[in-house]
C-alpha positions in Angstrom: -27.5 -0.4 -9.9 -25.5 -3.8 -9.0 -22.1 -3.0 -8.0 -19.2 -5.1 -9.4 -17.6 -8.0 -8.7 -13.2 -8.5 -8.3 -12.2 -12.0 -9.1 -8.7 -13.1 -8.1 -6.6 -15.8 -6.1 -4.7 -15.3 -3.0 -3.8 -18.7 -2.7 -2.5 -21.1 -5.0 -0.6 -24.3 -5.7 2.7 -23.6 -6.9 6.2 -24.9 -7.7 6.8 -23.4 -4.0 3.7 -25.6 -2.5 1.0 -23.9 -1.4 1.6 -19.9 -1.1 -0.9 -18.0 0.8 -1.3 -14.1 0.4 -4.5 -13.8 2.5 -2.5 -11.9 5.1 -2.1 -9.2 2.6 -5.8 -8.9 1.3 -7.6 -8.9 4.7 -5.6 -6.1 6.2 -7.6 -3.3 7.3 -10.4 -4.8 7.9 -12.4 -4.2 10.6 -14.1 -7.3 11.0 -13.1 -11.1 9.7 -15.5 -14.0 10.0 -13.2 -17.0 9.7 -15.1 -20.1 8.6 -14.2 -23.5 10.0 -15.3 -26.9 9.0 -15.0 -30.0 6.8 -15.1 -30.2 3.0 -19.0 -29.9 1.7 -20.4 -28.1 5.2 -21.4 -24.9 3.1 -18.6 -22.4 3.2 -18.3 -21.5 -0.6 -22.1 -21.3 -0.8 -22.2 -19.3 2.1 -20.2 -16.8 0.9 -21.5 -16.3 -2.4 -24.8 -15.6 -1.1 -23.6 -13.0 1.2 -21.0 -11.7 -1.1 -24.2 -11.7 -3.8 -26.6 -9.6 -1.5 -24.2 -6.5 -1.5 -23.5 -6.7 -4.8 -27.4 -6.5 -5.7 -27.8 -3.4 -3.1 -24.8 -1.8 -5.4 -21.6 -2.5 -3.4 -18.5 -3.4 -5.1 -17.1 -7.0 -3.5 -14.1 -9.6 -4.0 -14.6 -12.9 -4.4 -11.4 -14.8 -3.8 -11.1 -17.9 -5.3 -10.2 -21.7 -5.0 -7.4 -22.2 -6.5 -8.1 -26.6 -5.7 -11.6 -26.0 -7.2 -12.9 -23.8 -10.4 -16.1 -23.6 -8.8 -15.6 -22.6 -5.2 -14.4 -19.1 -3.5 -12.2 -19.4 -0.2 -13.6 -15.6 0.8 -15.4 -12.9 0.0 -14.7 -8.8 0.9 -16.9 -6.3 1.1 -13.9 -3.3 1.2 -16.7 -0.3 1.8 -17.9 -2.0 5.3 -14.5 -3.6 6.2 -16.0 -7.0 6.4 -14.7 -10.3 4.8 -15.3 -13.9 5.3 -12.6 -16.3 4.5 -12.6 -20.3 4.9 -10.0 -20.7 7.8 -9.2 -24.2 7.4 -6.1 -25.5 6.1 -4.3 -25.3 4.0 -5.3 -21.5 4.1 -4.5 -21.0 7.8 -5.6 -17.7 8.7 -4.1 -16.1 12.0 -6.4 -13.9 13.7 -4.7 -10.5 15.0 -7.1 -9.7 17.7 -9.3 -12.6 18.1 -13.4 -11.6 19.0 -12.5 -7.5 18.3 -12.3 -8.0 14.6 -12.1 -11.9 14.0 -14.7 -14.1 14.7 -14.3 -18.2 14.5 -17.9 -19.6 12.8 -17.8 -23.2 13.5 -20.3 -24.9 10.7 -19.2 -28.3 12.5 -21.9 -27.8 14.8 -24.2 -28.6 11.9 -22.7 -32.4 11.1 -24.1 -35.2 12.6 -20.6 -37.1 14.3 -22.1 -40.1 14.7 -22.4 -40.3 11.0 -19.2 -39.2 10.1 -17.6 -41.7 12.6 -19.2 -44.5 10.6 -17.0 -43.6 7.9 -13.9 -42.5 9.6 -11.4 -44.9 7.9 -12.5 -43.9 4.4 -12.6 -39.9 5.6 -9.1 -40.6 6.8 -7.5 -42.3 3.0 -9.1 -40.1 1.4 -7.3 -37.6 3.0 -4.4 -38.9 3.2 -4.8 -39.8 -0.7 -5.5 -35.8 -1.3 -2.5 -34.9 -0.2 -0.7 -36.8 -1.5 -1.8 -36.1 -4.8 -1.1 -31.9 -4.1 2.9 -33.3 -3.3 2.9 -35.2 -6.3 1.8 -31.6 -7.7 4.1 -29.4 -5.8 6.9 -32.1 -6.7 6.0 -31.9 -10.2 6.1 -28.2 -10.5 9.5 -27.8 -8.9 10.8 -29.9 -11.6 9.0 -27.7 -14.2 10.5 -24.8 -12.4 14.0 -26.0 -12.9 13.5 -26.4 -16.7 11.8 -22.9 -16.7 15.2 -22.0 -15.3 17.1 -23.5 -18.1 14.6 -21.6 -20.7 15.3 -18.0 -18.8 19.3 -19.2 -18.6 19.0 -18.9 -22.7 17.9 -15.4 -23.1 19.5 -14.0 -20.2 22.5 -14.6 -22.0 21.1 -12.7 -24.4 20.0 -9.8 -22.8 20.7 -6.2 -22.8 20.8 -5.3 -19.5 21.5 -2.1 -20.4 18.8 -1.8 -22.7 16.6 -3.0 -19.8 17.2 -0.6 -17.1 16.8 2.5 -19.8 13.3 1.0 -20.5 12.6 0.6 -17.1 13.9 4.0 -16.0 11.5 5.4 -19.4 8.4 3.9 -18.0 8.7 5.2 -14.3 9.3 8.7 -15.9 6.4 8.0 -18.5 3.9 6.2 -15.9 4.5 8.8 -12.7 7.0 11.9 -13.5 7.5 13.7 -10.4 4.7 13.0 -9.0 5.0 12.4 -4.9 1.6 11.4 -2.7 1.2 12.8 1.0 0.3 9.3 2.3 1.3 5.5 2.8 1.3 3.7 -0.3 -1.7 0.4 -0.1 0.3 -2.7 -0.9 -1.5 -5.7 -2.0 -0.1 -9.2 -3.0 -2.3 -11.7 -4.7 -1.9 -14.1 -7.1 -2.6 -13.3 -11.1 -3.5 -16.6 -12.1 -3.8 -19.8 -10.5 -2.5 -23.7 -11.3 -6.1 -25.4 -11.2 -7.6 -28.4 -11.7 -8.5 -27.4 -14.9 -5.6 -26.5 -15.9 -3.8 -22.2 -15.6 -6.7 -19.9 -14.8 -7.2 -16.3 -14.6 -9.1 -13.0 -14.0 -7.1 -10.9 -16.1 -10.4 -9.5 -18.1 -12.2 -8.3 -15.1 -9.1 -7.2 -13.2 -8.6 -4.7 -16.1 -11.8 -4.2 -17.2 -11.9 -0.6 -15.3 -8.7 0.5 -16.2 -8.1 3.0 -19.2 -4.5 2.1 -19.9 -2.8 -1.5 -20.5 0.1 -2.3 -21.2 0.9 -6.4 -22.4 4.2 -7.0 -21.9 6.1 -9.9 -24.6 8.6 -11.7 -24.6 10.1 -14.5 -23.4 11.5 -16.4 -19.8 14.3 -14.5 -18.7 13.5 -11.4 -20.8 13.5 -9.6 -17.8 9.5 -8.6 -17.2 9.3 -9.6 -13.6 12.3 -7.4 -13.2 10.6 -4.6 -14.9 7.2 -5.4 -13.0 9.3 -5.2 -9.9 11.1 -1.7 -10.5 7.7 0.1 -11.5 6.0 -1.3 -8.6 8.8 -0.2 -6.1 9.2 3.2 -7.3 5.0 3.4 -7.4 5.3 2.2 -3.7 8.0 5.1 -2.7 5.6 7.6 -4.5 2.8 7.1 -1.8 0.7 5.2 -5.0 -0.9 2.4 -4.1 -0.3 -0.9 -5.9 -2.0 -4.3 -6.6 1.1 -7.2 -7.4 0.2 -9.9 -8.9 2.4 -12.8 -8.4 3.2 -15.6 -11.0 0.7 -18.3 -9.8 3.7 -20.7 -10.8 6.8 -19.4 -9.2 5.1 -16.8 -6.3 9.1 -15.3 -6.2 8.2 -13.7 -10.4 5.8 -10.9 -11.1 2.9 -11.3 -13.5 1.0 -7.6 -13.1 1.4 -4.6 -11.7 -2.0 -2.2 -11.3 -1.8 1.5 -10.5 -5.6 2.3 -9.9 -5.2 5.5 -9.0 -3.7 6.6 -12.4 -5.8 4.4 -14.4 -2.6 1.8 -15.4 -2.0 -2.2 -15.7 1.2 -3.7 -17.2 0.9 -7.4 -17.3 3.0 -10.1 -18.8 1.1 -11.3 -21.5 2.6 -14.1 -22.5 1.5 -18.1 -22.3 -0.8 -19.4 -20.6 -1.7 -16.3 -19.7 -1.5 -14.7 -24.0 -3.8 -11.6 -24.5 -3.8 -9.1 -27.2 -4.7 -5.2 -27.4 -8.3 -4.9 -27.9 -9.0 -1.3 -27.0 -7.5 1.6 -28.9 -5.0 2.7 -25.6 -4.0 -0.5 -25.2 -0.1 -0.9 -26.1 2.5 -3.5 -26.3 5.8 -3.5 -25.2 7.8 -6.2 -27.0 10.9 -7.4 -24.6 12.4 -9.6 -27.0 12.4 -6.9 -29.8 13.6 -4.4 -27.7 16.5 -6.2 -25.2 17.1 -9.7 -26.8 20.2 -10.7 -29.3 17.9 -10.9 -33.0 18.4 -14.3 -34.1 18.5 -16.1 -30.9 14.9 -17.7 -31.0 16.7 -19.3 -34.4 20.1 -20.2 -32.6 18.6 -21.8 -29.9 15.8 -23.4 -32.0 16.4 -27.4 -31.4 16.8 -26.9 -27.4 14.2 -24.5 -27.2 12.3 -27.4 -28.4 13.2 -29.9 -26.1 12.9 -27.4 -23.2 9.7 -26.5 -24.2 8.2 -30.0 -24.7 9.8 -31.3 -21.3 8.2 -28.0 -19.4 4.9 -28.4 -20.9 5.0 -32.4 -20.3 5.7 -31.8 -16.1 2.7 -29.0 -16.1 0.6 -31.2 -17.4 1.4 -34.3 -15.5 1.1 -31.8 -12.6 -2.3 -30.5 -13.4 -3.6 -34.5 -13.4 -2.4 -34.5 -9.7 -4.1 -31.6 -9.3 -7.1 -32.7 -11.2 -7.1 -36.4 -9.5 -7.0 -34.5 -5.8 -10.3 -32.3 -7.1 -11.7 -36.3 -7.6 -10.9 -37.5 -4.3 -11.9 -34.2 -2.7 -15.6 -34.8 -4.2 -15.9 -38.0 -2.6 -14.6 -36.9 0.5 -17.2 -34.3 0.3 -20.2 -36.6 -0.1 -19.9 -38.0 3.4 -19.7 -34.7 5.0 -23.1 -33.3 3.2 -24.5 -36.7 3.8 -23.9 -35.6 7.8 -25.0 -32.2 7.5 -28.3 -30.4 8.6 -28.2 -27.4 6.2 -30.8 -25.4 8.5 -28.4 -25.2 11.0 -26.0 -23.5 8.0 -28.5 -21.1 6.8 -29.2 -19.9 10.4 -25.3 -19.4 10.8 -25.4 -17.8 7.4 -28.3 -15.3 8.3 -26.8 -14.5 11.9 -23.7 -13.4 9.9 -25.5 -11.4 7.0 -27.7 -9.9 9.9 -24.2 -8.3 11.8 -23.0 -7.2 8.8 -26.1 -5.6 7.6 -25.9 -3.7 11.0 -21.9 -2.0 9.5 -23.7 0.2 6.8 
């Protein structure tokens, strides 16, 4: 039986720039191949097929993805052997704690032909330069859509209940884990529930759920005060010795999206646009945070600025996701004079010599 497959980002472009939570995911891991090399050498590939082989012996893996390409992974983790692979080059730096005990630099440079790439340098170099460009014209963009987003929260804030809000909080952490109290360290993880994309907001809610009896879709609006919540239930699962998956806003990294509880079966997530789901299994449940904490009426107040805040907001995203878009472009082309320089034998010996270790943890 093929085991399954976890799909999430712990890296993304956001209104913060780039915001890595790798650090987070490869911890306690006993061994970390860290890929290095140019755009189009292989490293996505690479790791599919090695992340594909354990899944077809019946291993469970996590593939984590590209947040600058919908069609690439930036590591894969096989948790039962302690073994990932990441791509190590930048912008997701990753520092290794004990360099040739657990992490291992593979250098699939030593498969390009220099010569050839030096024939192209000056284009290799604008095109570049031009990429990143592009991601600041990004990052730029979604700081501005951050600070209207700040205006939309400052409208139902006002509104709030806060008292409302910390009775509902303090009923779910009764509800969700009573007096329970776990002999052990709680497992923290911090990755990313959906990702800014080329393509536009993308994410693995589906499949990070798919296993989990009880969900809970959070509504509402900005400022309604579900990161909050998310926040709370996650600290007080923490000091309980549970262990916890967070799942940051892929927007604003600072805002929760999801919380998961795996060892009680649980997921409350914000389920709200562009991330909008709805209850398709019998336990699943809503709870409604502008029903329950928010002034009635105010959506009507508000109406004509909501408007205009919403139509601004939407207008930056979406110049923003061009950027992003137009850097995926640029990245292509760079990528054609790197595969152009490359001798692929020499990547699928690198590939086997890893697969062949790591065949060796079971």
């Amino acid at each position: 039986m093929a085991g399954k497959i976890k799909n999430y980002y712990a890296g993304g472009n956001t209104a913060k720039g780039f915001h890595s939570f790798y650090e987070s995911n490869l911890q306690g891991l006993e061994r970390l191949f860290i890929l290095k090399g140019g755009p189009g050498t292989g490293k996505s590939s690479l790791m599919k097929k090695i992340g594909n082989e354990w899944v077809e012996k019946g291993f469970n893996i996590e593939f984590l993805h590209c947040s600058s390409d919908n069609n690439s992974i930036d590591g894969v983790i096989i948790q039962a052997l302690k073994v990932g692979i990441v791509d190590g080059t930048a912008p997701h730096v990753v520092e290794p704690k004990a360099p040739g005990a657990i992490e291992e630099y593979v250098n699939l440079g030593a498969a390009w032909d220099k010569e050839a790439l030096r024939l192209h340098k000056e284009e290799i170099q604008s095109l570049t330069s031009r990429i990143s460009e592009c991601f600041q014209h990004a990052y730029d963009l979604f700081k501005e859509a951050l600070e209207i987003h700040d205006d939309w929260e400052k409208i139902y804030i006002g509104s709030m209940d806060f008292r409302k809000a910390d009775q509902l909080t303090t009923k779910l952490i009764e509800k969700f884990f009573g007096k329970m109290q776990l002999n052990k360290k709680a497992d923290i993880r911090h990755r990313f529930f959906g990702a800014a994309t080329p393509k536009g907001a993308v994410d693995f809610i589906p499949n990070l759920t798919e296993d989990i009896p009880k969900r809970y879709f959070i509504k509402g609006r900005p400022g309604s005060g579900k990161s909050t919540m998310l926040k709370k239930l996650a600290a007080a699962a923490e000091q309980k010795g549970l262990d916890v998956e967070i799942y940051h806003c892929g927007f604003d990294p600072n805002s929760l999206d999801m919380v998961v509880f795996r060892e009680l079966g649980l997921a409350v997530f914000d389920s709200t646009a562009p991330h909008e789901y709805y209850p398709s299994r019998d336990s699943d449940e809503i709870i409604d945070m502008y029903q329950l904490l928010i002034t009635p009426g105010t959506d009507e107040i508000f109406a004509d600025m909501l408007s205009k805040i919403t139509d601004k907001y939407k207008s930056k995203m979406a110049e923003a996701t061009t950027y992003l878009a137009k850097a995926k472009e640029l990245h292509d082309e760079l990528e054609t004079f790197y595969v152009s320089a490359m001798d692929f034998s020499i990547v699928e010996r690198i590939q086997e010599k890893i697969a062949e270790e790591i065949r060796t943890f079971v």
